[in-house]
C-alpha positions in Angstrom: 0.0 0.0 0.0 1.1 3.0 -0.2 -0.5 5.8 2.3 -0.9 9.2 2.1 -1.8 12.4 4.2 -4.0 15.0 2.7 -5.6 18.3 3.5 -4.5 22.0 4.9 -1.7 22.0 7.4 -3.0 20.9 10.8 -5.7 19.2 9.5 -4.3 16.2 7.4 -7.1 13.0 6.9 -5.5 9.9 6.0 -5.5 8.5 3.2 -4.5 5.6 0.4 -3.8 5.4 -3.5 -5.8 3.3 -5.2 -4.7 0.7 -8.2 -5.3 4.5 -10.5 -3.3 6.6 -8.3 -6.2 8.8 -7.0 -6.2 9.0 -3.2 -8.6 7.4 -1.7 -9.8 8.8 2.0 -9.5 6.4 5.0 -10.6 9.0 7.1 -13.8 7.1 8.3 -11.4 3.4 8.7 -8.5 4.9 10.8 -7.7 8.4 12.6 -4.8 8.9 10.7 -1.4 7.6 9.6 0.5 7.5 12.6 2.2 4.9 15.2 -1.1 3.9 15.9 -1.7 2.0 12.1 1.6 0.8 11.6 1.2 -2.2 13.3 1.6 -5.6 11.0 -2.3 -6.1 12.6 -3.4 -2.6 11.4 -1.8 -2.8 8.0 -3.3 -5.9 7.5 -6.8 -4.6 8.1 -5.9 -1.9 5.8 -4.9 -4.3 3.0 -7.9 -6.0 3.4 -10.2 -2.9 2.4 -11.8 -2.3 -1.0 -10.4 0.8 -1.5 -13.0 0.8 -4.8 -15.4 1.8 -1.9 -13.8 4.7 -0.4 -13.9 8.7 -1.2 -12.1 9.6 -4.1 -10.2 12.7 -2.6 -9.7 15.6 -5.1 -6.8 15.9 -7.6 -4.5 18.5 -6.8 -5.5 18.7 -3.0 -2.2 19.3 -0.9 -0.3 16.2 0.7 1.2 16.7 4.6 4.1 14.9 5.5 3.3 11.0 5.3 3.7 10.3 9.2 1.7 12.0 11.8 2.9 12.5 15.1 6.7 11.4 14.8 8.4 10.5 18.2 12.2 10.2 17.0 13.6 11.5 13.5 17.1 9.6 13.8 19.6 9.9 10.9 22.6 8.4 9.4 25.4 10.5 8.1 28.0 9.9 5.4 26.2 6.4 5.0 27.4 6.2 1.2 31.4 5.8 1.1 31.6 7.9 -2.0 29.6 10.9 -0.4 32.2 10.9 2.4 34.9 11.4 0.1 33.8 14.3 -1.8 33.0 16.1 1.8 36.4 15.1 2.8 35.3 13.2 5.3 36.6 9.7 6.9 35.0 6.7 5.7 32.5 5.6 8.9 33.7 2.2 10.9 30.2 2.2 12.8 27.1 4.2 11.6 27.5 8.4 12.1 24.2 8.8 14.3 22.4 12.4 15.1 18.7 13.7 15.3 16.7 16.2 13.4 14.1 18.1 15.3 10.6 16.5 14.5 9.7 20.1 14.4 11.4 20.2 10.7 9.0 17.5 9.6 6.9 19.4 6.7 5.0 18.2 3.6 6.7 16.6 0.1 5.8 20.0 -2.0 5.7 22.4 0.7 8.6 25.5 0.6 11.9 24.9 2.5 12.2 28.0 4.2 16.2 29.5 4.2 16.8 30.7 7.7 17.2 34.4 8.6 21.3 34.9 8.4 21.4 31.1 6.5 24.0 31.1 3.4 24.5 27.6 3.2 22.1 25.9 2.2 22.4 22.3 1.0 20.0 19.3 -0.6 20.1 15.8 0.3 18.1 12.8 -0.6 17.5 9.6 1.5 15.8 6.4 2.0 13.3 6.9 5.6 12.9 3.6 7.0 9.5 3.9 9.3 9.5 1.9 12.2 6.3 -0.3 13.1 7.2 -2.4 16.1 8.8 -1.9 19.5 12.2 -2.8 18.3 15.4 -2.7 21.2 18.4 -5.1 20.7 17.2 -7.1 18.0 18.9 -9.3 15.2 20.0 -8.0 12.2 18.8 -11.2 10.3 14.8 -10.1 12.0 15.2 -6.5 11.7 13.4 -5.6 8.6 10.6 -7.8 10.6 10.3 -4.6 12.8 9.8 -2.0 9.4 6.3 -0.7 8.5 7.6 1.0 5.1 9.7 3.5 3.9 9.2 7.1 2.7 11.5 9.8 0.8 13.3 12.5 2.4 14.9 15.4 1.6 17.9 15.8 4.6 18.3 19.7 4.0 21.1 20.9 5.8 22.7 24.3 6.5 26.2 23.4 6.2 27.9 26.4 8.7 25.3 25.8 11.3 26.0 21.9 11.4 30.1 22.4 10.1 31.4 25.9 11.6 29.7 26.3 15.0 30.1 24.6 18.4 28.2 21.2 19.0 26.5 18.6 17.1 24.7 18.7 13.6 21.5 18.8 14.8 21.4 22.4 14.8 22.2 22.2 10.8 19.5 19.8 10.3 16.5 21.3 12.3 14.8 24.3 11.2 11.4 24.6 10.6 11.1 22.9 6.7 14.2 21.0 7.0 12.7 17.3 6.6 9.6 17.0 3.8 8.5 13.9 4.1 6.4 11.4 1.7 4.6 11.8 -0.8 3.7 8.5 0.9 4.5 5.5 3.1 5.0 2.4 1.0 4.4 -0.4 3.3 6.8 -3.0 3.5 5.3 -5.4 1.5 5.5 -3.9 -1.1 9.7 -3.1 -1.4 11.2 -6.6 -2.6 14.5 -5.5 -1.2 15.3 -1.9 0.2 19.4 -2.0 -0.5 18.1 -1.8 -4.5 16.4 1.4 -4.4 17.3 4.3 -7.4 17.2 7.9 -6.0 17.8 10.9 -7.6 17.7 14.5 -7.1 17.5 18.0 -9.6 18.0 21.5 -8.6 16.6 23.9 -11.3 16.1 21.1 -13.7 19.8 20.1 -13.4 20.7 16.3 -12.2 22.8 16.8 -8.9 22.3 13.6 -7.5 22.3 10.0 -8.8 22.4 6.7 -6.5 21.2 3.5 -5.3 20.8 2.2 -2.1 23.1 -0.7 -2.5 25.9 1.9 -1.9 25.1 2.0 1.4 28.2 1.4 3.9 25.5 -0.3 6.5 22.1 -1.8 5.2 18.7 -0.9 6.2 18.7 -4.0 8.0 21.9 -3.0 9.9 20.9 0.3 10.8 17.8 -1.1 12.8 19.6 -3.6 14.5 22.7 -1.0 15.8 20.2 1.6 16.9 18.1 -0.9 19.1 21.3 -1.6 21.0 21.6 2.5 21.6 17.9 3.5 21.9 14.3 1.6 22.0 12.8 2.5 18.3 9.3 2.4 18.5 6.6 2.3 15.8 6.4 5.8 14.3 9.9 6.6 14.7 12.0 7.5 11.4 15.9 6.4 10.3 17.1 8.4 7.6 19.5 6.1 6.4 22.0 8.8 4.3 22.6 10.1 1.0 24.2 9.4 -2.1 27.4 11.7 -3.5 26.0 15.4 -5.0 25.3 17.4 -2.3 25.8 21.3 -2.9 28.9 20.9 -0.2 30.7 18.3 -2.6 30.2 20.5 -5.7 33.6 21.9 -7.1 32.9 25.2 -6.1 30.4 24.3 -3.7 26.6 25.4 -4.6 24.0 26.1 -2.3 20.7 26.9 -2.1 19.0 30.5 -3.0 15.5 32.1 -2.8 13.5 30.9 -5.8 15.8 27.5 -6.6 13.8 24.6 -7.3 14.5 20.9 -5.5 12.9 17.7 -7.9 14.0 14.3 -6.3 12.6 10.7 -6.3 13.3 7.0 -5.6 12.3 3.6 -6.7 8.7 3.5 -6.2 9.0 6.2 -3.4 7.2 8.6 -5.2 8.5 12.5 -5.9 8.9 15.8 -4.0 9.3 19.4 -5.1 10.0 22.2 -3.4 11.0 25.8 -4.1 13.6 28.0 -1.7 11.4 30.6 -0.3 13.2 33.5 2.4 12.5 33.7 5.8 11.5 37.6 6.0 9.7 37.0 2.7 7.7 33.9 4.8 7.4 36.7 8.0 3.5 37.4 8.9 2.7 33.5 8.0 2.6 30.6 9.9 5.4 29.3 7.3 7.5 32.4 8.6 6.1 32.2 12.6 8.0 28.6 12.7 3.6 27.5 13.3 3.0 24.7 11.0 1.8 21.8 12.8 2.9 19.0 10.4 3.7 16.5 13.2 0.4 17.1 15.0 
């Protein structure tokens, strides 16, 4: 399946894609796509539905981030060896581990807002791997047992606030429309094998990144199993597993983000995002601008 949120910000309904593509509401079945229907139990409820039956929801209606209510946005840096070499950076012996703010959680086509003072700002696309079962020291040979689906992500980053101040990246990675999310959940089922995944990402019409998840330093399967030995994941909680070489940083000069740029990226039957640059005093007097946007509610 492949699930879907809908609807103005704050107000999301759930929702599923029919065998067309329309979006189908699910609004009167569940209260929305959260830790609550990831459950194998829930899902399999869900499967069971004749979506024929359902609301067709109107084309062009806005989709929210694919995942209500996110507990624990946990992510995976320099995950693809080739992406640590053109930042410079050591190849990783054990998995780079930080957190994004769930308060940067937006929608797949909503503007990324550059932060007042911001210069750097930098693209990445990943692989989110959504959590559906309690999960704390299990096997990697089980772990994929404990994944509801995966989603796309855009990582953006503002390379001097993670780089070229004090303290962890998580002040790079954080501000408010720093982690779109969706344009759905793709249930499990339904990925063969998540390490042979195609994702891509433009700026301004112009290919930047190209990769595949088989890149990856540690698997999908990996990744669950090492952060259950650190933390308890829990179903709702998102790994964002890294990104492939192209970023703006690992440009030669680097390139980043501007008012008005354009980011176009996909993945292997993940779906697309877009979203367009917009200022933070040109955002001011909005909720966009007032940091308000309840995406995560």
């Amino acid at each position: 399946m492949r699930l879907v949120r809908f609807g103005e910000p704050g107000h999301e309904r759930p929702g599923v894609l029919d065998f067309n593509g329309a979006i189908r509401d699910l609004g009167g079945l569940i209260g929305d796509i959260d830790a609550t229907s990831l459950p194998a139990a829930s899902l399999a409820k869900l499967r069971g539905v004749d979506f024929d039956r359902l609301p067709v929801v109107e084309a062009g209606t806005r989709l929210g981030p694919c995942l209500a209510n996110v507990r624990n946005l946990v992510c995976i840096g320099l995950n693809y060896s080739d992406h640590a070499i053109e930042t410079n950076t050591p190849i990783p012996v054990e998995p780079v581990v930080f957190n994004k703010h769930t308060g940067a959680i937006s929608g797949p086509n909503d503007p990324v807002i550059l932060p007042a003072g911001a210069q750097k700002l930098d693209w990445e696309v990943e692989l989110g791997v959504v959590i559906g079962a309690p999960a704390w020291h299990v096997d990697e040979s089980t772990a994929l047992d404990y994944v509801a689906g995966y989603c796309l992500v855009n990582d953006i980053s503002e390379r001097a606030y993670q780089l070229e101040r004090e303290g962890q990246w998580t002040k790079g990675k954080s501000s408010f429309s720093f982690a779109p999310l969706g344009p759905w959940l793709v249930t499990r089922d339904e990925v063969s094998d998540p390490q042979q995944l195609d994702l891509w990402l433009d700026v301004n019409g112009v290919r930047r990144q190209t990769g595949n998840t088989r890149t990856m330093i540690f698997t999908v399967a990996y990744l669950v199993a090492y952060l259950s030995r650190f933390m308890p994941l829990m179903p709702g909680d998102i790994i964002i597993t890294g990104t492939p070489p192209g970023v703006g940083l690992g440009q030669k000069p680097p390139i980043f983000l501007k008012p008005g740029d354009t980011m176009t990226l996909g993945g292997t039957g993940l779906g697309e995002q877009t979203q367009t640059v917009v200022d933070y005093a040109d955002s001011l007097g909005s909720a966009w601008g007032r940091g308000e946007y309840p995406v995560a509610r």
